[in-house]
Steps between C-alpha positions, in 0.01 A plus 500: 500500500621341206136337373304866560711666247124577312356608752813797521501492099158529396431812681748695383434382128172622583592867625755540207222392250268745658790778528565474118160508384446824702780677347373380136141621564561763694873666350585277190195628284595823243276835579293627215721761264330770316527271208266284634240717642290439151422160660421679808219721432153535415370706232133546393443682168087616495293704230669835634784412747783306572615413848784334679645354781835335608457154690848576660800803526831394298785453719751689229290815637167722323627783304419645170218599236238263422293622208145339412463562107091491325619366170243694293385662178309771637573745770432481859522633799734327777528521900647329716452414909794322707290333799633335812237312701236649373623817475574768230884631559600642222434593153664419150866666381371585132291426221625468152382448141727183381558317208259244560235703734488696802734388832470620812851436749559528899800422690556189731672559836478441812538737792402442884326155442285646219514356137400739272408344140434116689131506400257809320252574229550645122204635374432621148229659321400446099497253254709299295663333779678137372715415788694618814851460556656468834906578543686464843853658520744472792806776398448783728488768202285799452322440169269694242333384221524692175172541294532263204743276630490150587502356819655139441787654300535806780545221767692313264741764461541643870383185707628241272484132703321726835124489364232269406144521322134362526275522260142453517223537226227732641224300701714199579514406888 
């Protein structure tokens, strides 16, 4: 017995290697936060839309406006449609006149294995467009937008450290 020590050894160093590099893989990895969700997601600006959809669900929970902003000179017209595979589910919150544009804002939640706000469509209609701005919250507040005011320092104020923004110029992909 005393010259097959390896042979008892080695397969136990084996099973503990493969034991601890299932827990690291599996359990050791952190989930995606809200915080990260921006690296997440797809968004595709085009001549008169701007669409989006998360690559995953944040494990610190989906609650909360999102608000997609036309930074513009001109007036438009705004609509939005929350999809889930395919499907329309639900309609925008409010439209608002802001500072820098027109913003259109939904809330995020989930409720019986449906995310409303994961993925939809903002449309507008006019001229003038520069850019589109994208903001995810995750406080579970009701929220309006006043006419005038802007949405970076309204966030700033009520969300401050719960919100983060994408900008794209008009026409990028």
């Amino acid at each position: 017995m005393r010259g097959n020590w390896l042979v008892v050894l080695l397969p136990l160093a084996v099973m503990a290697g493969l034991f601890a590099a299932g827990y690291f893989t599996l359990g050791g990895g952190d989930g995606m936060t809200n915080a990260q969700l921006q690296d997440n997601m797809q968004i595709d600006v085009a001549d008169s839309s701007v669409s989006w959809q998360w690559g995953a669900f944040p494990e610190d929970g989906v609650a909360g406006p999102d608000i997609v902003e036309f930074v513009t000179s001109d007036e438009v017209d705004v609509s939005a449609e929350l999809t889930q595979a395919g499907e329309v589910i639900a309609s925008e919150d409010g439209v608002v006149e802001t500072e820098d544009g027109t913003a259109v804002w939904f809330q995020t939640f989930e409720e019986e294995g449906r995310t409303t706000g994961a993925s939809g469509t903002a449309f507008f209609e006019g001229s003038g467009v520069e850019s589109v701005r994208y903001y995810h919250t995750w406080a579970n507040i009701d929220m309006e937008l006043m006419e005038s005011s802007s949405v970076e320092q309204v966030l700033s104020d009520r969300l401050p450290g719960q919100y983060w923004m994408v900008e794209m110029p008009l026409g990028e992909q």
